[in-house]
Wavefront OBJ file of the C-alpha trace (Angstrom):
o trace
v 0.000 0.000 0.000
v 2.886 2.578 1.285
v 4.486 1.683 -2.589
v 1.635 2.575 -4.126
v 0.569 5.087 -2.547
v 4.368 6.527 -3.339
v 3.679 5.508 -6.932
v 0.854 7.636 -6.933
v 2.322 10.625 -5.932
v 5.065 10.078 -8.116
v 2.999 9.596 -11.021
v 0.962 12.889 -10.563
v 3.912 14.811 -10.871
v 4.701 13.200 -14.000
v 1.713 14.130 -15.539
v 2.036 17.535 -14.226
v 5.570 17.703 -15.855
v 4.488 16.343 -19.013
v 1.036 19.063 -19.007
v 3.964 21.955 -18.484
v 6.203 20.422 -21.559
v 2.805 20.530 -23.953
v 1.738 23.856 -22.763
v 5.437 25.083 -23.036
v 6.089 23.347 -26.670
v 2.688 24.068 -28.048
v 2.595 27.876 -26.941
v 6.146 28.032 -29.243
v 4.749 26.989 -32.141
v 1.731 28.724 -32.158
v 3.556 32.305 -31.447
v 6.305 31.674 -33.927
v 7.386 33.904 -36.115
v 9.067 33.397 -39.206
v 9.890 36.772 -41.144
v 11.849 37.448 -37.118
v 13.829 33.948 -37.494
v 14.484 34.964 -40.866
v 16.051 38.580 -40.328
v 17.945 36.845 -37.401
v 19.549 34.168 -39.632
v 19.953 36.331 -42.218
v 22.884 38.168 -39.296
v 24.775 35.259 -38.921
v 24.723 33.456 -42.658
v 28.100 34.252 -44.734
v 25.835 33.718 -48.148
v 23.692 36.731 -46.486
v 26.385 39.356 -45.311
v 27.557 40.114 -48.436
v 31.232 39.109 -47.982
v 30.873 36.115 -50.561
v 31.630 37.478 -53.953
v 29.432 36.479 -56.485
v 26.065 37.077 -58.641
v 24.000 39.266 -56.222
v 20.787 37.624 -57.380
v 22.070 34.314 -57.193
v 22.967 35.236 -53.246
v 19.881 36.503 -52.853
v 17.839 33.834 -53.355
v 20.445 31.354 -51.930
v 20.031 33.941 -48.596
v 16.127 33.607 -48.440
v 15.957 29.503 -49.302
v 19.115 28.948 -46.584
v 17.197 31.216 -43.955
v 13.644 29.965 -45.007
v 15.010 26.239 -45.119
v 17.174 27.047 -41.768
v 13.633 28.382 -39.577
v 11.328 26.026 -41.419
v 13.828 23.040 -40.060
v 13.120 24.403 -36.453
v 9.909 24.899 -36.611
v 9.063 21.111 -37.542
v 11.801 19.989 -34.383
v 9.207 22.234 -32.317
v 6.143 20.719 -33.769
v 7.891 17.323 -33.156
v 8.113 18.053 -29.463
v 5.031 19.123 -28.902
v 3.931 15.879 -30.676
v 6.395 14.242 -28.360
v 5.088 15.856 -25.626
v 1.526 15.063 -26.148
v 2.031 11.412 -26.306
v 4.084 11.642 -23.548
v 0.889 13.196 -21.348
v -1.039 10.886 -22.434
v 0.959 7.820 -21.363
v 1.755 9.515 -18.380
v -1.866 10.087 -17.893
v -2.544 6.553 -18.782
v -0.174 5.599 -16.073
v -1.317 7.579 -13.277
v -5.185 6.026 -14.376
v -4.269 2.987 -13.893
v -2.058 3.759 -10.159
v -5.503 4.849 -9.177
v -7.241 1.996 -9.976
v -4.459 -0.135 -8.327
v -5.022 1.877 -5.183
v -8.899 1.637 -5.615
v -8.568 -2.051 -5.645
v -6.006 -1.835 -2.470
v -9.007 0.132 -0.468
v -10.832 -2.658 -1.702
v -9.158 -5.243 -0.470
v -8.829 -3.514 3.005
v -12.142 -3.085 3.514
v -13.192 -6.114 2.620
v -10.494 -7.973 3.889
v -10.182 -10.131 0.943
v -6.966 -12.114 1.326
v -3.750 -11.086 -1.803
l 1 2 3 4 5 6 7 8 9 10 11 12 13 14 15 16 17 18 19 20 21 22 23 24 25 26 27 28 29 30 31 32 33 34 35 36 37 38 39 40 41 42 43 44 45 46 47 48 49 50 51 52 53 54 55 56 57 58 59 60 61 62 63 64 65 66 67 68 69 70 71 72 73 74 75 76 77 78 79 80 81 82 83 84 85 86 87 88 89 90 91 92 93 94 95 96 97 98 99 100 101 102 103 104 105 106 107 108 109 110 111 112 113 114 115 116
C-alpha cells in the first residue's frame, strides 16, 4: 500500500511535468514567427552578409531559401516536441489512471479484507 501510494504521488507529478512540456512546446509553435527567425539568420549566414563574392541575385535567393530552409527546419523539431510531448501526457496520464485503480482495488481489499 505505502508503494503505491508513493507511486501515486510520483505519477501525478509526472503528468504535471508532461502538461507543463505541452503547454510550453505548443505555446512556441503557435507564437512563432518566421519573417523574425528569418532577419535573425539572415545576421549570422556568410551567403547573407555580403562578404561572398558572387552574382548578387544568385545570393539573394540562396540567402532567403538557406534562412527559409534554416527556420522552417526548427519549426518542424518544435512541432515534433510538442507531438512528443503530447504522447508523452497521455501515457503519463494513462499511467497515473491505472495507479488509481491499483489503489482503488487496495481500499478494496482492506475493507473487505479479501486475502492477496
Amino acid at each position: 500500500r505505502r508503494r503505491a501510494s508513493f507511486a501515486a504521488a510520483w505519477q501525478a507529478g509526472v503528468t504535471c511535468w508532461s502538461l507543463a512540456c505541452f503547454a510550453l512546446m505548443t505555446k512556441l509553435f503557435s507564437n512563432w514567427q518566421a519573417q523574425t527567425c528569418r532577419s535573425v539568420e539572415e545576421k549570422q549566414d556568410l551567403i547573407c552578409s555580403g562578404s561572398v563574392a558572387g552574382n548578387q541575385f544568385l545570393l539573394h535567393v540562396g540567402c532567403f531559401f538557406e534562412t527559409t530552409m534554416e527556420c522552417e527546419l526548427v519549426l518542424v523539431v518544435v512541432a515534433c516536441y510538442a507531438m512528443n510531448a503530447l504522447v508523452s501526457l497521455a501515457g503519463s496520464a494513462l499511467g497515473a489512471w491505472g495507479t488509481w485503480r491499483l489503489l482503488q482495488g487496495l481500499d478494496c481489499r482492506e475493507e473487505y479484507r479479501i486475502p492477496e
